[in-house]
Residue frames as qw, qx, qy, qz and C-alpha x, y, z in Angstrom:
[[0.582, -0.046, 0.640, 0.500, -14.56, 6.91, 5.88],
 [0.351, 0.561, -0.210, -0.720, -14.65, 8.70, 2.42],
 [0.753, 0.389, 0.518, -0.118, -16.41, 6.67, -0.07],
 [0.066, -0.477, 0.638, 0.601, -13.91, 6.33, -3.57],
 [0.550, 0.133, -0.691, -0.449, -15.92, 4.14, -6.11],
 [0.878, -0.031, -0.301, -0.372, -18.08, 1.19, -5.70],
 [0.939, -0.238, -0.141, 0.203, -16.72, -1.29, -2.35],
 [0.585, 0.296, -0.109, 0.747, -13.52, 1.14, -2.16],
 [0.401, -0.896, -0.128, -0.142, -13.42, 3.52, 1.09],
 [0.412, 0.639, -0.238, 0.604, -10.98, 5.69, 2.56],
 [0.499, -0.749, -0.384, 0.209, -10.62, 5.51, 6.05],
 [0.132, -0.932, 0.177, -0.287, -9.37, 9.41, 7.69],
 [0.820, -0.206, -0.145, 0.513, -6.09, 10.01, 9.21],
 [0.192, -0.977, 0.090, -0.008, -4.21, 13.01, 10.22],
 [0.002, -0.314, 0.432, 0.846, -2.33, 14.25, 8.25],
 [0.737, 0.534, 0.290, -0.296, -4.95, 13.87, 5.47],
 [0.746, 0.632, -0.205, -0.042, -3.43, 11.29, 2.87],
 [0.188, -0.735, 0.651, -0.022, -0.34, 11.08, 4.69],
 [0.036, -0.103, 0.991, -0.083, -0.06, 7.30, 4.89],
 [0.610, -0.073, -0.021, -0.789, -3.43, 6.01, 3.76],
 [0.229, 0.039, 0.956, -0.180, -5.81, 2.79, 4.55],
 [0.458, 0.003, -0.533, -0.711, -8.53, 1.13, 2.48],
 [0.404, 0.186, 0.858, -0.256, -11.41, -1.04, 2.79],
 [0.590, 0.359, -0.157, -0.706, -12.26, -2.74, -0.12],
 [0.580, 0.241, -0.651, -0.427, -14.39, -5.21, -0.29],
 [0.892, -0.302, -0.197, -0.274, -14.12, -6.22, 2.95],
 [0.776, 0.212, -0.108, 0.584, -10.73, -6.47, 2.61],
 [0.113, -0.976, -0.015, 0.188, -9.02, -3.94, 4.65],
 [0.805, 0.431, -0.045, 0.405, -5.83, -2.69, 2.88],
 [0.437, 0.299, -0.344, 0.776, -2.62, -1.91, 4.41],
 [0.562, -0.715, -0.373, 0.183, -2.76, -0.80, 8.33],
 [0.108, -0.949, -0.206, -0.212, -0.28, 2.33, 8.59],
 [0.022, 0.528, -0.695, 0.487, 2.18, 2.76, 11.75],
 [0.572, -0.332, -0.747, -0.069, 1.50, 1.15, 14.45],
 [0.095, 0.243, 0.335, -0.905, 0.63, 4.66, 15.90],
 [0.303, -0.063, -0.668, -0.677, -2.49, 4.01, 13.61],
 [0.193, -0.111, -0.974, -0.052, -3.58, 1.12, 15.29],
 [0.157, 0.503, 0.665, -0.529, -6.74, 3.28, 17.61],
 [0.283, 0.582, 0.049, -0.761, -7.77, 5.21, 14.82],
 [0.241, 0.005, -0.879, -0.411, -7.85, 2.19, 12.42],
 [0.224, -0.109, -0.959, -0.133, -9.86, 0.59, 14.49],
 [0.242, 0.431, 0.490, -0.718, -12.29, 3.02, 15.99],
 [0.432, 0.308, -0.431, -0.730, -13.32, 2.98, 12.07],
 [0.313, 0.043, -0.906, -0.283, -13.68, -0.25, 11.43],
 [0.165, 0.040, 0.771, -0.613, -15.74, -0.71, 14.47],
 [0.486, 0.416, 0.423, -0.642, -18.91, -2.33, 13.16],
 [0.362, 0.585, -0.574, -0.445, -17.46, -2.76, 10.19],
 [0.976, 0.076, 0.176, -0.103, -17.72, -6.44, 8.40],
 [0.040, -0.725, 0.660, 0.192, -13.94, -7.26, 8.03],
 [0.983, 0.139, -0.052, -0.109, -13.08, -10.69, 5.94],
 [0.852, 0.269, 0.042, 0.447, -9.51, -9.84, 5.57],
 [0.221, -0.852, 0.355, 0.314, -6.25, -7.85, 6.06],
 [0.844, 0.203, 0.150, 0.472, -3.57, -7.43, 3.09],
 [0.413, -0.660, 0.249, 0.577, -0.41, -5.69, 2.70],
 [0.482, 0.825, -0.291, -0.056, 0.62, -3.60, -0.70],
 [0.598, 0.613, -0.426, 0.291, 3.79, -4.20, 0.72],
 [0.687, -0.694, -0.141, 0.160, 5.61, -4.74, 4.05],
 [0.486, 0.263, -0.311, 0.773, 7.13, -1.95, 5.35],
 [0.284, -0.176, -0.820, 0.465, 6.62, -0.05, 8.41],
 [0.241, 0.301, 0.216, -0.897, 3.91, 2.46, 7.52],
 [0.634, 0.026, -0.434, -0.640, 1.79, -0.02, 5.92],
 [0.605, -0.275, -0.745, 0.053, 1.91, -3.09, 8.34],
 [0.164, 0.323, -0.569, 0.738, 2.52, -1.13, 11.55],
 [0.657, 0.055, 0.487, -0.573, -1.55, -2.09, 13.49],
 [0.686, 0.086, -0.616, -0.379, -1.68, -5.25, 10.94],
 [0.271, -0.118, -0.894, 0.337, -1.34, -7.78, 14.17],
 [0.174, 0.246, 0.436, -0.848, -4.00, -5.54, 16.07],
 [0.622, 0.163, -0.073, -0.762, -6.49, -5.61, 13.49],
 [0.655, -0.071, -0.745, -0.104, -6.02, -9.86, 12.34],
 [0.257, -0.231, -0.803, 0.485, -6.63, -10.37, 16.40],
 [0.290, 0.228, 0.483, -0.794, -9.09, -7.94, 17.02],
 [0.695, 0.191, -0.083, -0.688, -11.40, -8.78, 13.98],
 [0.762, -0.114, 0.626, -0.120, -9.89, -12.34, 13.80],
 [0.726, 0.677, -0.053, -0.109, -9.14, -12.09, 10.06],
 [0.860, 0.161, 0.113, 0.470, -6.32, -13.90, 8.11],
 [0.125, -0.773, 0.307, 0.541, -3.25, -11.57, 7.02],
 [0.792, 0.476, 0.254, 0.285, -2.31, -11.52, 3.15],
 [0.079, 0.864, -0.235, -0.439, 0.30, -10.33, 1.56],
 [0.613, 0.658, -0.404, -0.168, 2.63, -10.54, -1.91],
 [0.947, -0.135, -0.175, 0.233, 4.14, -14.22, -2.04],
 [0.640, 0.567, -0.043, 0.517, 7.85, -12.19, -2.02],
 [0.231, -0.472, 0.307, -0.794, 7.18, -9.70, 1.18],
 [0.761, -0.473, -0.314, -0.314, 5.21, -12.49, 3.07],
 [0.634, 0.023, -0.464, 0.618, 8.79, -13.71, 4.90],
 [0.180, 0.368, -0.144, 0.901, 9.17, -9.84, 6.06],
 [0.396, -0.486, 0.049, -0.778, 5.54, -9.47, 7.72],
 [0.792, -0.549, -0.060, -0.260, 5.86, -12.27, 9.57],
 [0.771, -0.080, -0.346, 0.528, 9.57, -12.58, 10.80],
 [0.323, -0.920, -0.042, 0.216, 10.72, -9.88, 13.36],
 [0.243, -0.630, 0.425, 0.602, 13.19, -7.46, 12.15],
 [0.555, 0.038, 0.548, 0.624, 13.05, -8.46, 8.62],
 [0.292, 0.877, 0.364, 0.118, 11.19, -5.55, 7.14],
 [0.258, -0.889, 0.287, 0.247, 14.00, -3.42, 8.43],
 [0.539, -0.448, 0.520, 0.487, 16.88, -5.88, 7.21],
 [0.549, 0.477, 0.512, 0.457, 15.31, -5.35, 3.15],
 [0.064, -0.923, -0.206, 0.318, 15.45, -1.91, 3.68],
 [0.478, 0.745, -0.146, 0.442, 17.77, 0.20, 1.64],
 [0.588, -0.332, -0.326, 0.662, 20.59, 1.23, 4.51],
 [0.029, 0.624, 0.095, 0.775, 19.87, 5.02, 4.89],
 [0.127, 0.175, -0.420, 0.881, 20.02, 7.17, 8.04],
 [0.381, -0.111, 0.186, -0.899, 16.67, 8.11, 7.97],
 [0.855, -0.211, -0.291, -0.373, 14.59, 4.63, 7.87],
 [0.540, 0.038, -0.755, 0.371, 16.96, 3.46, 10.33],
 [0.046, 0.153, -0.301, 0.940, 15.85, 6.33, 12.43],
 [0.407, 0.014, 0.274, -0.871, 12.00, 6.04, 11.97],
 [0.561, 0.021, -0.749, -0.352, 11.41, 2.44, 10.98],
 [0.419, -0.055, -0.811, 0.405, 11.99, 0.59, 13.68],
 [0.155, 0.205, 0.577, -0.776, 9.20, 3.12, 15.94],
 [0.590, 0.221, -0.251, -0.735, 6.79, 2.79, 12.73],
 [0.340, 0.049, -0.930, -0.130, 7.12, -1.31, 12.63],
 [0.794, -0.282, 0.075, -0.533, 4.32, -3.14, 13.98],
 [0.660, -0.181, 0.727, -0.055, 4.98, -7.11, 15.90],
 [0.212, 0.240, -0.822, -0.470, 5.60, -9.36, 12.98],
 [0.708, 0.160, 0.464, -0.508, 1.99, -11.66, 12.23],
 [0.509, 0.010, 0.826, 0.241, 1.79, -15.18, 10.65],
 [0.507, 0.204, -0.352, -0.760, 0.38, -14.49, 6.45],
 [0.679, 0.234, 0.593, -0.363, -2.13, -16.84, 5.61],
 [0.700, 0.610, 0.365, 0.068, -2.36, -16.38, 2.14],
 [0.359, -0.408, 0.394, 0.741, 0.89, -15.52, -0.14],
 [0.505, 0.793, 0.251, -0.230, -0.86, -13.76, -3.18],
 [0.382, 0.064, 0.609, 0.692, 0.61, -14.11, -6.89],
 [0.330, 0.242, -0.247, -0.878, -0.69, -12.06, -9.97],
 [0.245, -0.059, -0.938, -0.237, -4.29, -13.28, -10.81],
 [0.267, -0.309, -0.834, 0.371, -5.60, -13.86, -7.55],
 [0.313, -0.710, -0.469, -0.421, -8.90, -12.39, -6.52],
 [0.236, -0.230, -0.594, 0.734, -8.88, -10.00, -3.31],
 [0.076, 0.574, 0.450, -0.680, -12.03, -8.12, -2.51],
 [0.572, 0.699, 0.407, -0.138, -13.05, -8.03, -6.37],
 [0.481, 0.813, -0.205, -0.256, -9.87, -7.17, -7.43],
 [0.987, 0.083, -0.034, 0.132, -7.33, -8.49, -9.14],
 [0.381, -0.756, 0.369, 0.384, -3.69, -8.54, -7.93],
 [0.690, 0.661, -0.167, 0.242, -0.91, -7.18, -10.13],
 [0.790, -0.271, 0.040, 0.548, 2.91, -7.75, -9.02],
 [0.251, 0.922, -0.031, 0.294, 4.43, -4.26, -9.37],
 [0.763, -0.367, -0.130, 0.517, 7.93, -5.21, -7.38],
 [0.621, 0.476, 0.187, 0.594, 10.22, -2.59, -6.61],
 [0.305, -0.713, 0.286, -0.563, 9.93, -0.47, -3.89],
 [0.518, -0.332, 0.787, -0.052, 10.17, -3.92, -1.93],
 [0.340, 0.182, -0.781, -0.491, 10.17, -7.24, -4.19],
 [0.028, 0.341, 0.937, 0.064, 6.98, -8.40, -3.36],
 [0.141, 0.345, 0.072, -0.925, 5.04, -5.32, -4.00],
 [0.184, 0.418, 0.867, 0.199, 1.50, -6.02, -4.93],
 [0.224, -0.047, -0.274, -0.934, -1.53, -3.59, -6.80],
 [0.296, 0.362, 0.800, -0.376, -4.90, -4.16, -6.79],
 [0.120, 0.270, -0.240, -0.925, -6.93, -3.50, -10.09],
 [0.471, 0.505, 0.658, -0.301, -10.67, -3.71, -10.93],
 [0.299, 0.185, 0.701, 0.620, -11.03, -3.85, -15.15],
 [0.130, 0.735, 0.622, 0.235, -15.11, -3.02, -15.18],
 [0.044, 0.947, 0.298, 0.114, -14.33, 0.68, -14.10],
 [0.588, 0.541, -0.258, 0.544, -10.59, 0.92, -13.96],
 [0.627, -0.741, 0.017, -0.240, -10.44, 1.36, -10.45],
 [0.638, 0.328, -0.597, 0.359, -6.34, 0.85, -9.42],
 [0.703, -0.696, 0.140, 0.036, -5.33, 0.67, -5.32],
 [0.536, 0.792, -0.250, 0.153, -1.47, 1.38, -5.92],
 [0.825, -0.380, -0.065, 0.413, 0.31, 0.87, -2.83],
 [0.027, -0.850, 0.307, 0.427, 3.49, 3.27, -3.54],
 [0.610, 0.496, 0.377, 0.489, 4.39, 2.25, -7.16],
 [0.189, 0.556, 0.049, 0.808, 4.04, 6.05, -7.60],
 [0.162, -0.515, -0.600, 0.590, 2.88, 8.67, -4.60],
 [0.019, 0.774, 0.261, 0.576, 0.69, 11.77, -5.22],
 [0.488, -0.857, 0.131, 0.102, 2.52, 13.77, -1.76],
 [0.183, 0.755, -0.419, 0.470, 5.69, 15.42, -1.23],
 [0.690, -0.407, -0.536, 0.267, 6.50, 13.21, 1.70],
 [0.556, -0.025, -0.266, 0.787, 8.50, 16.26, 2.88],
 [0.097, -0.044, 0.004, -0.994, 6.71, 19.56, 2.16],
 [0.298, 0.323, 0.785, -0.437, 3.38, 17.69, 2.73],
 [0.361, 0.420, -0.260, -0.791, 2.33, 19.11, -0.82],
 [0.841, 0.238, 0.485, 0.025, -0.12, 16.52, -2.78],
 [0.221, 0.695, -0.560, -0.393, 2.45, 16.10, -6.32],
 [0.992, 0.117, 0.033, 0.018, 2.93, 13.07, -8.21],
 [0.180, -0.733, 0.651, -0.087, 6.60, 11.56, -6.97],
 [0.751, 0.110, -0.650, 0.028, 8.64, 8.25, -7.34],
 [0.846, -0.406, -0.276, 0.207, 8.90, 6.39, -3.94],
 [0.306, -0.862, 0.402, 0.049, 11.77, 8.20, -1.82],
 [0.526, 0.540, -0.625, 0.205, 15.31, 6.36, -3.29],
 [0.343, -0.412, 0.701, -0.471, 15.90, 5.66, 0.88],
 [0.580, -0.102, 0.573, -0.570, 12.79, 3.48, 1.07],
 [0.933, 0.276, 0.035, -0.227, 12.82, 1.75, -2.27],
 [0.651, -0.238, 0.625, 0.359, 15.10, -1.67, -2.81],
 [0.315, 0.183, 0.586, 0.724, 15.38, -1.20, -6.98],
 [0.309, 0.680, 0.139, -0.650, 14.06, 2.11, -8.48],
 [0.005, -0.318, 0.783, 0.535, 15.01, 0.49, -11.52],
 [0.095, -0.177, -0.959, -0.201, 12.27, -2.24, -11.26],
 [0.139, 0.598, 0.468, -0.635, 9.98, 0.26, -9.74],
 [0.063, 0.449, -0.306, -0.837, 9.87, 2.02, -12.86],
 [0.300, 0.021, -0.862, -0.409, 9.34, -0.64, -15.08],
 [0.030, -0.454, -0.890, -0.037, 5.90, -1.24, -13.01],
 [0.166, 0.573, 0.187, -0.781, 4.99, 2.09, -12.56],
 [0.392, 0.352, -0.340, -0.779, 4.68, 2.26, -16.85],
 [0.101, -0.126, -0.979, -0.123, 3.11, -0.98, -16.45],
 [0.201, 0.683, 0.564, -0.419, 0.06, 0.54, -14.41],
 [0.226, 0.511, -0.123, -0.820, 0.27, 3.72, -16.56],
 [0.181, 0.140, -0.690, -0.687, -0.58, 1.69, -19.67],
 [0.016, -0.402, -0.908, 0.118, -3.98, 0.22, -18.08],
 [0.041, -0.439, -0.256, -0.860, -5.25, 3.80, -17.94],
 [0.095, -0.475, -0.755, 0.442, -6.65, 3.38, -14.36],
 [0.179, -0.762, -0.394, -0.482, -9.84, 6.20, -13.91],
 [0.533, -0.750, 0.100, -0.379, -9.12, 6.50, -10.06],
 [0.734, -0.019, -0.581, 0.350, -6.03, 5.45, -8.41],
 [0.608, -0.768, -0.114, -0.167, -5.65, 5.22, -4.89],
 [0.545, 0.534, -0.536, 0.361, -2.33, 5.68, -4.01],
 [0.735, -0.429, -0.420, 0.316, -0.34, 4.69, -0.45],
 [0.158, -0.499, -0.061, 0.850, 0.26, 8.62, -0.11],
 [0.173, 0.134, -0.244, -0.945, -1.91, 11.38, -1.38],
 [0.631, 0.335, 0.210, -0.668, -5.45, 11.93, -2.60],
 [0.596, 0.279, 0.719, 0.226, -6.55, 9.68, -4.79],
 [0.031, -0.344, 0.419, 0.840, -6.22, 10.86, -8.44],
 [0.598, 0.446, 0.665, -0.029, -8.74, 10.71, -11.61],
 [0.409, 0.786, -0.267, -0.380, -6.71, 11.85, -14.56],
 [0.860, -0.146, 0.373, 0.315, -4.63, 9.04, -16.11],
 [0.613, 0.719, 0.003, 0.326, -3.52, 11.29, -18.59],
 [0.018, 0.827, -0.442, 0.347, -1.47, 13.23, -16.10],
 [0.800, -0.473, 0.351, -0.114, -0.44, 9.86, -14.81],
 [0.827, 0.495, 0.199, 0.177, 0.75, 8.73, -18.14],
 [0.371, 0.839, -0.118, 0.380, 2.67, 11.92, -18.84],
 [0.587, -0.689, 0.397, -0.152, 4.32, 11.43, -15.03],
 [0.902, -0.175, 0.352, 0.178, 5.21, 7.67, -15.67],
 [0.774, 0.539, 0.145, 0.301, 6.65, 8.75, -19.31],
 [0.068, -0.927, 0.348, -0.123, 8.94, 11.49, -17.94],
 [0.366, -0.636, 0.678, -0.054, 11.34, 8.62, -16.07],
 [0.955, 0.279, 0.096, -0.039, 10.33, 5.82, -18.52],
 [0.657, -0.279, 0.591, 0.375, 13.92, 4.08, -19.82]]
C-alpha cells in the first residue's frame, strides 16, 4: 500500500490509479470490480479491518464489497440514497444513465448485491472523517473529509485520469456514468471551496494543489 497522509493508504492496482481503493482508518473504502476482489484482499491480509464503505454504488467501486464484509466479517456502509442499489440485485445497473457502453461493461464489473448496515448522512463519523453528501454522479454519493489537515477522499465528484487515454488530467465524471451532471457540479464547487491539501480521488493520483482544483471546478461552475 502507498501511505497518503496520516490513517489514509493506497492500496496498488494495475493500471496504477485506474479505479482506486483506500484504507482509512480501518475503514476500507470502496472495493473496485469484482475482478479486484484477489488483489484487494491479498493486501488487506493482516490488515485490522473495522469496516467497508461505498463513495458510491456502482460497479467499479462495489464490485469485491461482498468478498471483503465475509471474509473480514465487517459491516457494509454506504450513502443513505445508494444503500437500496448495493444491496438489491440489478439495481446499480437500473440507476444507471442508459448508454451503450455501461450496459456493455457494468453488468461484468458488478459485484453480488450485500445487506448495508449503516446508511450514512452528512455529519457522521467514518474512520476520522467526516461524511459530506456530494450527490450526482449517483444520488447518494458520499465524500469523506478530515478538517485538521484538509485531507478530502472524493469518490468521483471530479477524476484526475482520462478514463480513455489513461492520461492522469483533472475531468468531470464520464456524462454515460453520471445520473445529473448538473448536481454533480454543484458539489464538485462545494469541495473546491474547502480547499482540501490532498484529495484522493476514485481515479487518478491523488492531487496536492487545490489551487489547480479550484481553477478546474471554476471553469464549469454555473
Amino acid at each position: 500500500m502507498i501511505r497518503l497522509a496520516e490513517d489514509l493508504e493506497l492500496l496498488r492496482g494495475f493500471p496504477p490509479y485506474a479505479v482506486n481503493v483506500y484504507l482509512m482508518g480501518g475503514v476500507l473504502v470502496d472495493a473496485g470490480t469484482r475482478f479486484a476482489t484477489g488483489r484487494i484482499l491479498r493486501q488487506l491480509r493482516g490488515r485490522k479491518i473495522e469496516a467497508h464503505v461505498l463513495t458510491h454504488a456502482h460497479p467499479d467501486h462495489q464490485g469485491a464489497s461482498r468478498a471483503v464484509c465475509e471474509t473480514f466479517g465487517v459491516p457494509l456502509w454506504c450513502g443513505e440514497a445508494d444503500a437500496d442499489a448495493a444491496e438489491t440485485e440489478g439495481l446499480i445497473m437500473a440507476r444507471m444513465p442508459p448508454h451503450w457502453l455501461s450496459r456493455t461493461v457494468g453488468p461484468r464489473w458488478t459485484g453480488p448485491a450485500h445487506p448495508v448496515s449503516r446508511r450514512l448522512r452528512e455529519g457522521d463519523d467514518v474512520g476520522g472523517f467526516t461524511v459530506l453528501e456530494t450527490p450526482g454522479h449517483t444520488a447518494g454519493h458520499i465524500s469523506f473529509w478530515r478538517e485538521r489537515d484538509r485531507v478530502l477522499v472524493l469518490g468521483d465528484v471530479v477524476a484526475n485520469l482520462h478514463i480513455y487515454l489513461g492520461v492522469a488530467m483533472l475531468r468531470e465524471p464520464e456524462r454515460v456514468f453520471s445520473l445529473d451532471p448538473a448536481e454533480n457540479r454543484r458539489s464538485a464547487r462545494r469541495i473546491a471551496a474547502l480547499e482540501p491539501r490532498l484529495i484522493a480521488f476514485g481515479h487518478g493520483p491523488p492531487l496536492r494543489d487545490p489551487r489547480r482544483f479550484a481553477r478546474f471546478v471554476e471553469r464549469f461552475a454555473d
